[in-house]
KEBA-223153 format. One record per residue (C-alpha): residue number from 1; residue in three letters; x, y, z. Coordinates in Angstrom, 3 decimals. Each point is the difference from the previous one (the first is absolute). Layout:
REM residues N
@n NUM, res ala, X X, Y Y, Z Z;
...
REM end
This chain:
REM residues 291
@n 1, res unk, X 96.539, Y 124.469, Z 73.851;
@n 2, res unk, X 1.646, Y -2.780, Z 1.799;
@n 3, res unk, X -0.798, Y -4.146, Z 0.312;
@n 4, res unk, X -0.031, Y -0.509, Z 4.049;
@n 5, res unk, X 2.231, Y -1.204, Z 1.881;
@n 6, res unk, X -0.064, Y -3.590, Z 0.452;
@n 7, res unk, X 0.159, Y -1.423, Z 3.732;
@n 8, res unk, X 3.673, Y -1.518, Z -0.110;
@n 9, res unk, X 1.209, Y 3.830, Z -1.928;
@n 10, res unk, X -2.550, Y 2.238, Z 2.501;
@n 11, res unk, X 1.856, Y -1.938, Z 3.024;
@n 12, res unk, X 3.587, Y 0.293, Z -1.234;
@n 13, res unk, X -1.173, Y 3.449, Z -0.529;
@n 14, res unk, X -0.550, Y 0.862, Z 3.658;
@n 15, res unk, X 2.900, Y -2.227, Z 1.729;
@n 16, res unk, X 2.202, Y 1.860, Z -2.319;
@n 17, res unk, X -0.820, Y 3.014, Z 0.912;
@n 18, res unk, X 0.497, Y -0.936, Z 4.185;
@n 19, res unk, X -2.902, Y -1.058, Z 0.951;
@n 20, res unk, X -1.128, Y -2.682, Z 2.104;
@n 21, res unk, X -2.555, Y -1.574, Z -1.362;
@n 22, res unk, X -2.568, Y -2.890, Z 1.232;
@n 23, res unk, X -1.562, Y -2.435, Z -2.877;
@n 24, res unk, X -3.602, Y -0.135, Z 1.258;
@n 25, res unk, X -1.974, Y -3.286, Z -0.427;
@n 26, res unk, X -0.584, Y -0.348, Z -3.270;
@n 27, res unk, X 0.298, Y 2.945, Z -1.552;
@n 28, res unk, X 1.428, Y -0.793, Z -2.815;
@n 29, res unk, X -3.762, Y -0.853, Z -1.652;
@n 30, res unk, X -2.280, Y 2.452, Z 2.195;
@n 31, res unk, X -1.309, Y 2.235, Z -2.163;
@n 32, res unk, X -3.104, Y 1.126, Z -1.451;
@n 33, res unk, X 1.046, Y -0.303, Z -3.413;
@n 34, res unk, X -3.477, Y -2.144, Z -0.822;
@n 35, res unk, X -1.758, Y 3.750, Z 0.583;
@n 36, res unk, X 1.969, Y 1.777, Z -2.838;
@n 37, res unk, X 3.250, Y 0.537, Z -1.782;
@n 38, res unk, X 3.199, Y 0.641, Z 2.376;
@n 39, res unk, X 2.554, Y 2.189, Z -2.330;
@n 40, res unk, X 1.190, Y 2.231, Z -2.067;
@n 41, res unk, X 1.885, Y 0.695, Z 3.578;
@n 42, res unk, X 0.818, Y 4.014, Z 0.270;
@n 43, res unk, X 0.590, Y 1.173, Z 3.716;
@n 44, res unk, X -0.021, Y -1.164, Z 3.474;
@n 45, res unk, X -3.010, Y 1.013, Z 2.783;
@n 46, res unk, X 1.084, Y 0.592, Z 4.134;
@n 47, res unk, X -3.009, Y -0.583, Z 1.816;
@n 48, res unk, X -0.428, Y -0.365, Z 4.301;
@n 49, res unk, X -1.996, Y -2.572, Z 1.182;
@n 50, res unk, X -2.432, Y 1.450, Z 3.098;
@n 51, res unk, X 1.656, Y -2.979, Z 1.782;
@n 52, res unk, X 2.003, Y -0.926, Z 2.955;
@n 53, res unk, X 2.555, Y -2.975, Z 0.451;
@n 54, res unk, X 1.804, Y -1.302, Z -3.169;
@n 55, res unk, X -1.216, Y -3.906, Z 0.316;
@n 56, res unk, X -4.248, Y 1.244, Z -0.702;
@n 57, res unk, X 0.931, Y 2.670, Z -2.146;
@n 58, res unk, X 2.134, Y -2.437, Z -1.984;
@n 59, res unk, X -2.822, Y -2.989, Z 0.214;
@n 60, res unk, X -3.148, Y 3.178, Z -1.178;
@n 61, res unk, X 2.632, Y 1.100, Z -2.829;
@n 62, res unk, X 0.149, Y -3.830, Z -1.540;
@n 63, res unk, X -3.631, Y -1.126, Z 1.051;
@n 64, res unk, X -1.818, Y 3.140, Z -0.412;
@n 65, res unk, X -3.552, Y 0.739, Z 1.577;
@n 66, res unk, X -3.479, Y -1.325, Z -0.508;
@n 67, res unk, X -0.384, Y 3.547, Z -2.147;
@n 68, res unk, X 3.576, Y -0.189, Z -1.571;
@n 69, res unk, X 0.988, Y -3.189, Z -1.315;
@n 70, res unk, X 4.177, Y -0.368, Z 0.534;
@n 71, res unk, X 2.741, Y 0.605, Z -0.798;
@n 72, res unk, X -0.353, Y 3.662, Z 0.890;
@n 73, res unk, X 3.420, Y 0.830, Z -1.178;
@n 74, res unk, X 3.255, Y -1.790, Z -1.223;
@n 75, res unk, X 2.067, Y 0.585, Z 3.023;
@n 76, res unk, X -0.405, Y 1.658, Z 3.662;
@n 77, res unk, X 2.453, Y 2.140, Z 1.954;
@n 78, res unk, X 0.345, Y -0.976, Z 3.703;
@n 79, res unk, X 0.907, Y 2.843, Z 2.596;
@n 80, res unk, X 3.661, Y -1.828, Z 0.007;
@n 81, res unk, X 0.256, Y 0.207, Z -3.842;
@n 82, res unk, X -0.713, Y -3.487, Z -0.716;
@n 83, res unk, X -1.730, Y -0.368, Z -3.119;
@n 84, res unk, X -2.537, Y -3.194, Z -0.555;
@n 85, res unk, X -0.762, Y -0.480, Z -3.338;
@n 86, res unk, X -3.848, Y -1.528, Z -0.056;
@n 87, res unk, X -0.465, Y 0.219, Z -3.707;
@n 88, res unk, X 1.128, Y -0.170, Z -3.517;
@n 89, res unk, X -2.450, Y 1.311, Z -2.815;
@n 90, res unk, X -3.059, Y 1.903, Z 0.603;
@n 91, res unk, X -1.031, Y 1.692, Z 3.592;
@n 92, res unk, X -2.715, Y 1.451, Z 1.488;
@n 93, res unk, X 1.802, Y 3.250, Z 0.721;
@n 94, res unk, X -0.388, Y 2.951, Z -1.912;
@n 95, res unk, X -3.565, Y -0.181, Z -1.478;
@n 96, res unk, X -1.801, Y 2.995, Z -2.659;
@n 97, res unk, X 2.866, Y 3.136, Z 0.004;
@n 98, res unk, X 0.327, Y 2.693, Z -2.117;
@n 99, res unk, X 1.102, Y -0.407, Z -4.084;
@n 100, res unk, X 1.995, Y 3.209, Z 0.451;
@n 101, res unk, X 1.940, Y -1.375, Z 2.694;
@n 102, res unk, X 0.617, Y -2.847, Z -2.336;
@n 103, res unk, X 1.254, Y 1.976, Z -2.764;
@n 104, res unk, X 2.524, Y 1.302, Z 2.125;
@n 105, res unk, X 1.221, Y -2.450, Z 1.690;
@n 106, res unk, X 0.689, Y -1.585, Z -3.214;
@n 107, res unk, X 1.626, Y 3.155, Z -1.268;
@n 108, res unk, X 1.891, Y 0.040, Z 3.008;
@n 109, res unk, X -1.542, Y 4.041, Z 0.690;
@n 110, res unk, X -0.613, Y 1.850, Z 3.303;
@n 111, res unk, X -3.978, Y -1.471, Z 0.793;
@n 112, res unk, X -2.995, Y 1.829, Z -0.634;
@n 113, res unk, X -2.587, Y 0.142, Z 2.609;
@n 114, res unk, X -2.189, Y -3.008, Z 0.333;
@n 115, res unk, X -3.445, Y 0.890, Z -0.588;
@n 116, res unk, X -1.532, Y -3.344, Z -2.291;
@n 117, res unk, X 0.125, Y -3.657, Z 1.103;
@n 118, res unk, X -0.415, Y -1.440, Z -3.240;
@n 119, res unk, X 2.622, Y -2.289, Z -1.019;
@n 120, res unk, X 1.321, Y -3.228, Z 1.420;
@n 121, res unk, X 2.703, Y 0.282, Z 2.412;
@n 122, res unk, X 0.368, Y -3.504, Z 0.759;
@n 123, res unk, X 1.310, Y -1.107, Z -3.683;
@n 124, res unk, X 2.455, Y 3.048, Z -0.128;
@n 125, res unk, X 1.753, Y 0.235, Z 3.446;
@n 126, res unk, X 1.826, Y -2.146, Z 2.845;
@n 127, res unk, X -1.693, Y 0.157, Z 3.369;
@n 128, res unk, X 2.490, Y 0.472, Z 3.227;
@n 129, res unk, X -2.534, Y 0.334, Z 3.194;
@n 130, res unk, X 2.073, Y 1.175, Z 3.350;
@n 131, res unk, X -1.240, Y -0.953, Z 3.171;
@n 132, res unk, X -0.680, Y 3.245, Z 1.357;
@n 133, res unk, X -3.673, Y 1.225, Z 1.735;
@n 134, res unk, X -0.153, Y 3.190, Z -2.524;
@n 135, res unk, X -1.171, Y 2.036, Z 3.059;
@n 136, res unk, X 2.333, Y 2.616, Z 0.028;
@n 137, res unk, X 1.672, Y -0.772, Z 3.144;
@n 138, res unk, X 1.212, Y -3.939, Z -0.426;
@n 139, res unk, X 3.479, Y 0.426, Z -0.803;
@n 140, res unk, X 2.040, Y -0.960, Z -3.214;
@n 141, res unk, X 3.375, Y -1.656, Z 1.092;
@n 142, res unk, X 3.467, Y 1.270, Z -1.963;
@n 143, res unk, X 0.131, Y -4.059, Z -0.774;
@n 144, res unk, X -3.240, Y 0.021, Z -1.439;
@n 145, res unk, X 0.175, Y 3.109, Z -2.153;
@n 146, res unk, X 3.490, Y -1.382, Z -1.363;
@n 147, res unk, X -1.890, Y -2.823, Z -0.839;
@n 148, res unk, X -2.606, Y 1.956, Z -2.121;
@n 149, res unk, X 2.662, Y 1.625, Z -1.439;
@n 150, res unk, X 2.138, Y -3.129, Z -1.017;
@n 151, res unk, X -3.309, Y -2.101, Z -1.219;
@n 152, res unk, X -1.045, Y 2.790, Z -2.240;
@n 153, res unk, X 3.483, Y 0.999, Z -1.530;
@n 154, res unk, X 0.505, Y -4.209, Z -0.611;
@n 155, res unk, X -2.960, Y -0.043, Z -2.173;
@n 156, res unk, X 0.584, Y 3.438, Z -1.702;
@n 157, res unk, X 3.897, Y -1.574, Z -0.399;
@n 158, res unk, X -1.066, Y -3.279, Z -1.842;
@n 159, res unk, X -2.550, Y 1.837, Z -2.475;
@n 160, res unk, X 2.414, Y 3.102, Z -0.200;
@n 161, res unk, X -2.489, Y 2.227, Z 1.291;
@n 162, res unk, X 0.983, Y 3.614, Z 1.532;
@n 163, res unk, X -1.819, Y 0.703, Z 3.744;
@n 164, res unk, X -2.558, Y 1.754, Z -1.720;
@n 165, res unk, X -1.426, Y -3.593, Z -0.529;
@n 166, res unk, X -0.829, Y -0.026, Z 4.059;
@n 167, res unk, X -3.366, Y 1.433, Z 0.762;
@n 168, res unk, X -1.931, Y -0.175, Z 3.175;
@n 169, res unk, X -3.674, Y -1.449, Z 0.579;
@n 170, res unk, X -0.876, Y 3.697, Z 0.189;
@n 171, res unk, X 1.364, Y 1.172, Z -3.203;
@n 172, res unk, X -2.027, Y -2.561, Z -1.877;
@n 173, res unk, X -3.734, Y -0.231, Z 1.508;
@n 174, res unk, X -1.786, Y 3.252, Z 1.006;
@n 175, res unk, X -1.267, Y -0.589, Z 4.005;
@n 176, res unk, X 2.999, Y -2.604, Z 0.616;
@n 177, res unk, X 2.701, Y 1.576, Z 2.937;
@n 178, res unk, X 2.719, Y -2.588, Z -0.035;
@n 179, res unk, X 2.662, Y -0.208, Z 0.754;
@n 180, res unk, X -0.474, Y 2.651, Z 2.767;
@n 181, res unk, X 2.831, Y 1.195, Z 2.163;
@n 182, res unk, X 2.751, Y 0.367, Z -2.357;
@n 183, res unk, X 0.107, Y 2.058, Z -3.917;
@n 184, res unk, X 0.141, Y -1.569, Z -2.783;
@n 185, res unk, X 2.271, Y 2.614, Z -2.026;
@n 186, res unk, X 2.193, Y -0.781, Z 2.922;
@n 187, res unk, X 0.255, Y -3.624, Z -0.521;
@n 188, res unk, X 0.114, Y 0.847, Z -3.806;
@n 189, res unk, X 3.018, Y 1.677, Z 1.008;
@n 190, res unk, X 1.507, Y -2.195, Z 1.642;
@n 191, res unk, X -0.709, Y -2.921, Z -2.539;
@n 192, res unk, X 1.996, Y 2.281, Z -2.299;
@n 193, res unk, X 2.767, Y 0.021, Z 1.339;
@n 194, res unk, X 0.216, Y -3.576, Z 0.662;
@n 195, res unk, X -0.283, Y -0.466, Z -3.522;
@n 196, res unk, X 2.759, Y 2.052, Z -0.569;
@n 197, res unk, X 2.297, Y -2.114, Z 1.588;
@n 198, res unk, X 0.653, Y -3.903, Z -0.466;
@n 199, res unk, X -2.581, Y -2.422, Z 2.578;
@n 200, res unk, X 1.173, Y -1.071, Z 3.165;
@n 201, res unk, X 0.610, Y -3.282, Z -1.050;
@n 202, res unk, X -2.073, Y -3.604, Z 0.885;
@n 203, res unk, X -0.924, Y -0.270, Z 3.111;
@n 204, res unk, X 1.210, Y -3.514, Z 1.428;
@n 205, res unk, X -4.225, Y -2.264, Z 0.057;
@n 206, res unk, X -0.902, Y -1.063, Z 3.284;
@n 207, res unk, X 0.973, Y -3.857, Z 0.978;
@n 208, res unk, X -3.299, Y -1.646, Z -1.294;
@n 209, res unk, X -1.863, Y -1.190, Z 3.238;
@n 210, res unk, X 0.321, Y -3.797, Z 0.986;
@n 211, res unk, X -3.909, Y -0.410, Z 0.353;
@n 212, res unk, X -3.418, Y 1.739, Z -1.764;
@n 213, res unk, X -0.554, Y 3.069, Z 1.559;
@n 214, res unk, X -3.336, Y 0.449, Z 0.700;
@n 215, res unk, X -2.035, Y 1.342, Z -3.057;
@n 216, res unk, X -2.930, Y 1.111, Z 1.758;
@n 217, res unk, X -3.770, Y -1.541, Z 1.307;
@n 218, res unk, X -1.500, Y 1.125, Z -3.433;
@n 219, res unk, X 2.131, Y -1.465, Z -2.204;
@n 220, res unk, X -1.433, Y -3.397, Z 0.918;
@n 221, res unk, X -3.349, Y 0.218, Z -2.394;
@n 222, res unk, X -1.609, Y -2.020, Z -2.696;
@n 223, res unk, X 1.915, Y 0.478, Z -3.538;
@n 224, res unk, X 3.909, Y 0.544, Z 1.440;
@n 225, res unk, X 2.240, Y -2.092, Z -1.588;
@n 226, res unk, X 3.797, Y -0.015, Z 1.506;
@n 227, res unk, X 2.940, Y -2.099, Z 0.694;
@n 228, res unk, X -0.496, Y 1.196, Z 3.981;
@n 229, res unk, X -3.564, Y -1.553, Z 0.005;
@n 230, res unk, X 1.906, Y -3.520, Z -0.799;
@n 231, res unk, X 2.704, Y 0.668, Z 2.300;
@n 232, res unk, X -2.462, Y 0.742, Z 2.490;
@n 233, res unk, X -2.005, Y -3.089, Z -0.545;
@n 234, res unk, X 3.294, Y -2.188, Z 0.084;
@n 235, res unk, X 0.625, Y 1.369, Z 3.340;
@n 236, res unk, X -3.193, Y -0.938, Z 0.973;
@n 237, res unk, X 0.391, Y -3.227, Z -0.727;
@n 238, res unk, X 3.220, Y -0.598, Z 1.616;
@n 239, res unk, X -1.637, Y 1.389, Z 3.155;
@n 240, res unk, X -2.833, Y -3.171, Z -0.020;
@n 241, res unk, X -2.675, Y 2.801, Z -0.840;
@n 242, res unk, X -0.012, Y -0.734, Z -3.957;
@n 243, res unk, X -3.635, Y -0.535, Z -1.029;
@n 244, res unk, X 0.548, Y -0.383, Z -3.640;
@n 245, res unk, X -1.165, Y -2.823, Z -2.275;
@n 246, res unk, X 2.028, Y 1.437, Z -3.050;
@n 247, res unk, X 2.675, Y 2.462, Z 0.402;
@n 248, res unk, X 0.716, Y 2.161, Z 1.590;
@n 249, res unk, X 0.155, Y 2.365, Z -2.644;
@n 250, res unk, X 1.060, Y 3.588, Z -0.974;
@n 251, res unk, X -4.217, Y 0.980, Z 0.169;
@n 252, res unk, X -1.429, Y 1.107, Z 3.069;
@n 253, res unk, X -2.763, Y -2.381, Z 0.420;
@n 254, res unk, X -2.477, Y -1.450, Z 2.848;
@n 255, res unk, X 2.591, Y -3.035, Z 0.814;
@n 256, res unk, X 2.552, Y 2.995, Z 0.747;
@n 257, res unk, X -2.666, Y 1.837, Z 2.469;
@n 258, res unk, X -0.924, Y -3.323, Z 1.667;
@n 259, res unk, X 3.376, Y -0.844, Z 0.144;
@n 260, res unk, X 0.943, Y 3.635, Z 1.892;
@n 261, res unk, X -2.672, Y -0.477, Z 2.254;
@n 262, res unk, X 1.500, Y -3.072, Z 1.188;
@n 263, res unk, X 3.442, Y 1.403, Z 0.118;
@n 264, res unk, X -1.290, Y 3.083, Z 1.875;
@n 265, res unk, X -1.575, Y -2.814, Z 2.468;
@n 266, res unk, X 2.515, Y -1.849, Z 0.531;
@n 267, res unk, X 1.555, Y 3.358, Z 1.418;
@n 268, res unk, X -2.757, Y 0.271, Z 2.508;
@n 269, res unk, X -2.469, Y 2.304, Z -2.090;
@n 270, res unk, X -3.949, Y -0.140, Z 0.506;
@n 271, res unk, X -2.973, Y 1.094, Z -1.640;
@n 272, res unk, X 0.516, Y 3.512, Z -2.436;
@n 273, res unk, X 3.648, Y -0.382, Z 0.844;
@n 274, res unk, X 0.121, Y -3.783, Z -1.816;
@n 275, res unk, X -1.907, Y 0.927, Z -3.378;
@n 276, res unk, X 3.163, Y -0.959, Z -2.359;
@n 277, res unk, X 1.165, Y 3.400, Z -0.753;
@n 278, res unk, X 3.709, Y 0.499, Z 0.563;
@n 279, res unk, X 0.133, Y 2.818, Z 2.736;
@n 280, res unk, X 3.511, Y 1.362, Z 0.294;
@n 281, res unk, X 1.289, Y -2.220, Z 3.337;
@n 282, res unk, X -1.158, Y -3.128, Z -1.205;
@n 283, res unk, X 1.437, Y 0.810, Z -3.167;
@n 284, res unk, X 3.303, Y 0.659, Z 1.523;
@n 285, res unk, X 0.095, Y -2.973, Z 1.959;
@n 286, res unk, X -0.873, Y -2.828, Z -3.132;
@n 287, res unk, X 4.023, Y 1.801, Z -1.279;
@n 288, res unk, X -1.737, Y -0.145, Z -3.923;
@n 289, res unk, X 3.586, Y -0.439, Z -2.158;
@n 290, res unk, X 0.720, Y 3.085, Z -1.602;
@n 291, res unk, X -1.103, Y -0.292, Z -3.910;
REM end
């Protein structure tokens, strides 16, 4: 049995360990943790993501799907071994698996097949989704599969955990394939012997950027509530678009849409393209202060 990691531990985790690592939005709080318990922690999950290009994958992982609610996962491995963590707590990830599987992975024992999905994966596991089609034939990159291999042997590290705490999508819900193109007794293996020798020490963070980077078209919506929303607005303002009467302030509200729309018609934008929700160009060009 083991308390989760929390977000500042679960990042030192990973940087110690070598690996560049991206702090996602705010990740930090995404989690489904209003839809059931998130811990007693016991092993860690590899999934792929039927995906192409690291900046959607990474934006479906933390949003989720109109079927899937996000976060999807707790962090996602990029084909260059960049890791984005995109949330802390409880993720959509690894649904109903087996109790046998369970068992052992709490024993730390070879796996039984998995023939039952009737337990809760997402209280008991950390999710690691790696951009990868699962078709077979899209290829897994040496710096990607290091990164697998250095995420999973960080966590297993800081709860002392042996490899036999790594499991694949497949091991744990009968009908799932992932990750596909690579074993997981292989990675096992090579998780191992990581652990048997001392990490690769912190990896240096990247310089924090100088403005917002762009967070995406849906995370503009009624009910967000974020320091970038009032950066945003302030920006707006400075511009001569401001159409506030209070504020602006950290919730996304109508007076921030209207506000947009002027913004995104002062740059020259009509009809559909003018409706006050920050594409990426426009975004770009207002240079929001990084928060």
């Amino acid at each position: 049995m083991a308390t989760p990691l929390s977000a500042d531990k679960l990042l030192k985790a990973l940087r110690d360990e070598g690996l560049h690592v991206v702090e996602h939005r705010s990740w930090r709080t995404n989690n489904r943790n209003h839809k059931g318990p998130w811990g007693p922690t016991h092993g860690v999950m590899i999934h792929h993501t039927v995906t192409s290009g690291t900046s959607s994958s990474v934006e479906l992982c933390y949003n989720g799907h109109s079927a899937l609610p996000g976060p999807l996962c707790h962090g996602v491995i990029a084909k260059d071994g960049t890791v984005y963590l995109v949330g802390n707590g409880r993720a959509n990830h690894a649904g109903l698996g087996d109790d046998d599987v369970l068992r052992a992975v709490i024993a730390e024992k070879a796996l039984p097949p998995d023939n039952e999905a009737n337990t809760d994966g997402n209280r008991h596991f950390y999710g690691f989704e790696c951009v990868n089609l699962g078709d077979g034939k899209d290829p897994w990159p040496a710096a990607q599969l290091l990164a697998i291999e250095r995420a999973s042997a960080a966590v297993c590290r800081a709860h002392g955990w042996s490899e036999r705490s790594v499991i694949g999508h497949l091991e744990w819900q009968p009908g799932k394939v992932d990750p596909r193109g690579f074993s997981m007794n292989g990675m096992r293996g090579r998780v191992a012997k990581r652990l048997g020798g001392a990490p690769d020490g912190p990896s240096d963070p990247p310089p924090r950027p100088t403005y917002e980077p762009f967070p995406g078209s849906a995370f503009f919506k009624v009910g967000r509530n974020s320091a970038i929303v009032t950066a945003m607005g302030k920006r707006l303002v400075a511009e001569g678009c401001g159409r506030y009467t209070v504020g602006p302030g950290p919730a996304w509200s109508e007076a921030d849409r209207k506000s947009y729309a002027a913004w995104q018609r002062k740059l020259g934008y009509t009809g559909g393209d003018a409706d006050g929700i920050p594409g990426k160009t426009s975004w770009d060009r207002l240079k929001v202060p990084n928060v």
